[in-house]
N, CA and C atoms as a LAMMPS dump frame, in Angstrom:
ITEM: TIMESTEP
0
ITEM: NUMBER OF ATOMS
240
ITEM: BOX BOUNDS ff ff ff
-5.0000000000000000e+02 5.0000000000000000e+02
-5.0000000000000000e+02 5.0000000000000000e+02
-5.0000000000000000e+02 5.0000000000000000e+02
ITEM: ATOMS id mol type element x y z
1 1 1 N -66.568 238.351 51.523
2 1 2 C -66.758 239.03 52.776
3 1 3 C -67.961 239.97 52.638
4 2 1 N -68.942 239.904 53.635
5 2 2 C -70.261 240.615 53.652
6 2 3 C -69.948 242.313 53.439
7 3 1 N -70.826 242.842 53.123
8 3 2 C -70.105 244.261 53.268
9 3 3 C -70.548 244.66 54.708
10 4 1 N -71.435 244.334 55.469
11 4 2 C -70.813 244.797 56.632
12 4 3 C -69.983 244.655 57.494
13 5 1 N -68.935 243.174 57.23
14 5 2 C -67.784 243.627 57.577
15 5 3 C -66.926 244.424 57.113
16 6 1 N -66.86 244.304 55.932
17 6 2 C -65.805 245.502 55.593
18 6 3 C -66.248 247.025 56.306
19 7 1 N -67.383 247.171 56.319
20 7 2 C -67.686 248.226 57.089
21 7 3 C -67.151 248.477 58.495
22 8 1 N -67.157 247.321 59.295
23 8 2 C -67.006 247.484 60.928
24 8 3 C -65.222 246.917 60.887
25 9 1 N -64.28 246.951 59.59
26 9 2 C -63.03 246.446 59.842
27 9 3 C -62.463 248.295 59.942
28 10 1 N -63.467 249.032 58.127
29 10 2 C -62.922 249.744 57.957
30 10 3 C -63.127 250.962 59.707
31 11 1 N -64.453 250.817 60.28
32 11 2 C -64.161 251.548 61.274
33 11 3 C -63.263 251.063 62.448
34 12 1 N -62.835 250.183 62.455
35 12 2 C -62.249 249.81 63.603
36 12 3 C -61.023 250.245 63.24
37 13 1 N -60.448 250.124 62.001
38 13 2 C -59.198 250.859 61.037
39 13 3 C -59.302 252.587 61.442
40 14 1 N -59.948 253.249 61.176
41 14 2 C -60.282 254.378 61.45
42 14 3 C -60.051 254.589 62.795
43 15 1 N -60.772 253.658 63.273
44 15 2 C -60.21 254.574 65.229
45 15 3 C -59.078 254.174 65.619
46 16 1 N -58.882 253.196 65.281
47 16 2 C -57.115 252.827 65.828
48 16 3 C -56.164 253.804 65.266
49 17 1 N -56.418 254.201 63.923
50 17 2 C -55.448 255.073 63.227
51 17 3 C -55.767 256.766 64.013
52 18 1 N -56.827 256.969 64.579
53 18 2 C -57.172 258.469 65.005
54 18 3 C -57.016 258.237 66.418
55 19 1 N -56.748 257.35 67.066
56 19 2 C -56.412 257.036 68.76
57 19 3 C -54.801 256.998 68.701
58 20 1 N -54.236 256.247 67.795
59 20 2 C -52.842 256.65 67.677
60 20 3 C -52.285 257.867 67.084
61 21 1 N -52.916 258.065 66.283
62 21 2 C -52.681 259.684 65.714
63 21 3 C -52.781 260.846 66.928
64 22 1 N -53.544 260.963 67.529
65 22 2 C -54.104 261.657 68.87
66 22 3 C -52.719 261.463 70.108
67 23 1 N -52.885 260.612 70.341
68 23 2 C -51.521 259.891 71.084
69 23 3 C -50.91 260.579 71.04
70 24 1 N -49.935 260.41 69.84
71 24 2 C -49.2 260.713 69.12
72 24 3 C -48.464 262.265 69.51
73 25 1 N -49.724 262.78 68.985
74 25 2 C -49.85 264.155 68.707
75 25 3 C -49.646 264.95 69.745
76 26 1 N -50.033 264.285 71.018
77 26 2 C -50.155 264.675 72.529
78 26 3 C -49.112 265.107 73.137
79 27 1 N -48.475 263.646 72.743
80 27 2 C -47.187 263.036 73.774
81 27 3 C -46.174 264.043 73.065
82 28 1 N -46.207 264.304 71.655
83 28 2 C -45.154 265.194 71.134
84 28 3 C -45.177 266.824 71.668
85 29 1 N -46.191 266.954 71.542
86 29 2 C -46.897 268.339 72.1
87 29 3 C -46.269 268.516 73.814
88 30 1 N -46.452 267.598 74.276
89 30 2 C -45.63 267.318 75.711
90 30 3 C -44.262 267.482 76.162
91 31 1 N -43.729 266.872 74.808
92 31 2 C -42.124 266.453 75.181
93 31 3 C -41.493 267.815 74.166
94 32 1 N -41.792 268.585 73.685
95 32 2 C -42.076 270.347 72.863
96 32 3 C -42.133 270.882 73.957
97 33 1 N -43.096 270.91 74.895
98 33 2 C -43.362 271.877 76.23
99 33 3 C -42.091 271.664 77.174
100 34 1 N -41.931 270.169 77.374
101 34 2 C -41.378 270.22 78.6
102 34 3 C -39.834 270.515 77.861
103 35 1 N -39.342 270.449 76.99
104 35 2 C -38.274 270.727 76.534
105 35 3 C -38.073 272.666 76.255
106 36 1 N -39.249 272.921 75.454
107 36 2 C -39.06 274.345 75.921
108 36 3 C -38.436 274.892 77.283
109 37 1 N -39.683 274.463 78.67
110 37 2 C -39.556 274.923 79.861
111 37 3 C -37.482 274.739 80.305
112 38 1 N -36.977 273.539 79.703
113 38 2 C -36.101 273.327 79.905
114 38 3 C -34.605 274.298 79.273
115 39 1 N -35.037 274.544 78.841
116 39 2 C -34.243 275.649 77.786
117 39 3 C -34.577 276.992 78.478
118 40 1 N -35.48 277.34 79.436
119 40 2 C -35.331 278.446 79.846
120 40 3 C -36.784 279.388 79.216
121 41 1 N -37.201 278.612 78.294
122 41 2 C -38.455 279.618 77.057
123 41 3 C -40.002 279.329 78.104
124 42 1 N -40.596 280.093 77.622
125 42 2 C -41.556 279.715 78.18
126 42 3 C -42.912 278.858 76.878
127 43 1 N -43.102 277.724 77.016
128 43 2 C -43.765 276.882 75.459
129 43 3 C -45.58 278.052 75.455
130 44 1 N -45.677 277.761 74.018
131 44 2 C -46.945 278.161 73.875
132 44 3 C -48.05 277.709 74.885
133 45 1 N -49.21 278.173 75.093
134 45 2 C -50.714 278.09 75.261
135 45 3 C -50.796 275.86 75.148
136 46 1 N -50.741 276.555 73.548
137 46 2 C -51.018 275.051 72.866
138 46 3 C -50.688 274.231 72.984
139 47 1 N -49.575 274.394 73.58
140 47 2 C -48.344 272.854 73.511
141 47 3 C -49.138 272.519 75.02
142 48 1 N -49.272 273.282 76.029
143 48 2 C -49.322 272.49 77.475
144 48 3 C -50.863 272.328 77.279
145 49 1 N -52.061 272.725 76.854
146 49 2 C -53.03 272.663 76.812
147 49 3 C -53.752 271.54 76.111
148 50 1 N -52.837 271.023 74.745
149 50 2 C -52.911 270.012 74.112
150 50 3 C -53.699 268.706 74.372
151 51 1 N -52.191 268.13 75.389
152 51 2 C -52.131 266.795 76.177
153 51 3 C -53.293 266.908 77.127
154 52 1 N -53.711 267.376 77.395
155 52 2 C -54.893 267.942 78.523
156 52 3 C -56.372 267.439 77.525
157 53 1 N -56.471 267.617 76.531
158 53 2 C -57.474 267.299 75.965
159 53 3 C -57.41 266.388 75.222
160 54 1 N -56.423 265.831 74.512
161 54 2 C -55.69 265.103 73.317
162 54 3 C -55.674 263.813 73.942
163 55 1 N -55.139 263.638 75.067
164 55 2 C -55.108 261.752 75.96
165 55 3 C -56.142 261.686 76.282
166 56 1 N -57.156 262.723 77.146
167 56 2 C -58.474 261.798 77.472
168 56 3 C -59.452 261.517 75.833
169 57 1 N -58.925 262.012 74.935
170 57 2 C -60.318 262.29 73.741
171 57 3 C -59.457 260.56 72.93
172 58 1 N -58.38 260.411 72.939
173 58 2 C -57.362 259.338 72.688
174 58 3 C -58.076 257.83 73.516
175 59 1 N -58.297 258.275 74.689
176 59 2 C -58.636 257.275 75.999
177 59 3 C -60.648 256.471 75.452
178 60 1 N -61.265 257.89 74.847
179 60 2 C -62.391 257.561 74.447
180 60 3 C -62.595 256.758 73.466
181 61 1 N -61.748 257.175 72.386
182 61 2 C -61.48 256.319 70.964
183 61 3 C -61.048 254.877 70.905
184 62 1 N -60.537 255.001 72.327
185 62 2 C -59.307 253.34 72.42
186 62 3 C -60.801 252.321 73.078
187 63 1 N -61.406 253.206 73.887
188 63 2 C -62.93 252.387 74.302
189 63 3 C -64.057 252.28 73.555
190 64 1 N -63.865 253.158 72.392
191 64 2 C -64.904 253.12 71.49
192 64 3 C -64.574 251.718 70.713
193 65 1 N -63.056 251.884 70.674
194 65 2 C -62.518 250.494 69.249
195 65 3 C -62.675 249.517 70.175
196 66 1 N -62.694 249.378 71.447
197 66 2 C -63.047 247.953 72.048
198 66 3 C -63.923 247.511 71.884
199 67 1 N -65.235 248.473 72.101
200 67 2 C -66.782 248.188 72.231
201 67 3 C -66.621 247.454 70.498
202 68 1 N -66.334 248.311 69.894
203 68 2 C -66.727 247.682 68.681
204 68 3 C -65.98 246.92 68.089
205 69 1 N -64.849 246.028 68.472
206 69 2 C -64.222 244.668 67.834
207 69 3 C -64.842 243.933 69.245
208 70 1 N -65.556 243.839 70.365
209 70 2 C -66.407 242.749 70.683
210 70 3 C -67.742 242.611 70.603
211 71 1 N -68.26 243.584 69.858
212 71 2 C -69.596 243.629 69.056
213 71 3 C -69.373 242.641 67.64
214 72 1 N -68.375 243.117 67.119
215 72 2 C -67.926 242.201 65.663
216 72 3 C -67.558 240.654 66.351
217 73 1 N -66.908 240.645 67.507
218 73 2 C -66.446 239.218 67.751
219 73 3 C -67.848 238.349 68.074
220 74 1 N -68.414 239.193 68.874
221 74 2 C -69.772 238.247 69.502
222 74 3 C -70.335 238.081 68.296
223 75 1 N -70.477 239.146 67.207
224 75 2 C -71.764 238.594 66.413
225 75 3 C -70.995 237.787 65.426
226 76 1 N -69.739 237.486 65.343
227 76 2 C -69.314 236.06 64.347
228 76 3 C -68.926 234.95 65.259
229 77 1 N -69.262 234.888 66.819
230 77 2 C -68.74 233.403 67.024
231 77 3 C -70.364 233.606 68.135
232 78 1 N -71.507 233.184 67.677
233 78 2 C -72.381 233.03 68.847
234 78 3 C -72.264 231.827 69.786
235 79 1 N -72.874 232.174 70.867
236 79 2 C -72.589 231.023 71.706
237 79 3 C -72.947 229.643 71.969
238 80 1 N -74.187 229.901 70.729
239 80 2 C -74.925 228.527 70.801
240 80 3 C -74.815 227.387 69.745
């Protein structure tokens, strides 16, 4: 295997793992807040502010890993 694939597997590895990590991180941060509010507490700053930045920066990463597994697809199956 060329090393620039291993290069464009290992980044495509990388953003999937930091788009789900992000996710992740969000949605928990979310379901922390809204469970606080539910209990009567009022949740940190952080917890509601989180998801607010955390899904769209998640949303960028998930379009970044597209662009680049059909950059890798086009340039191993050309059309001609």
């Amino acid at each position: 295997m060329p090393n620039s694939e291993k290069n464009e597997n290992r980044v495509e590895s990388v953003l999937a793992v930091m788009a789900a990590s992000v996710v992740a991180v969000s949605l928990l941060a979310m379901i922390v807040a809204l469970l606080t509010r539910l209990f009567g507490g009022q949740p940190w700053a952080i917890l509601t502010q989180l998801p607010l930045v955390g899904l769209p920066f998640a949303f960028v990463l998930i379009i970044a890993l597209l662009i680049t597994s059909l950059r890798r697809r086009s340039r191993k199956n050309p059309r001609g």
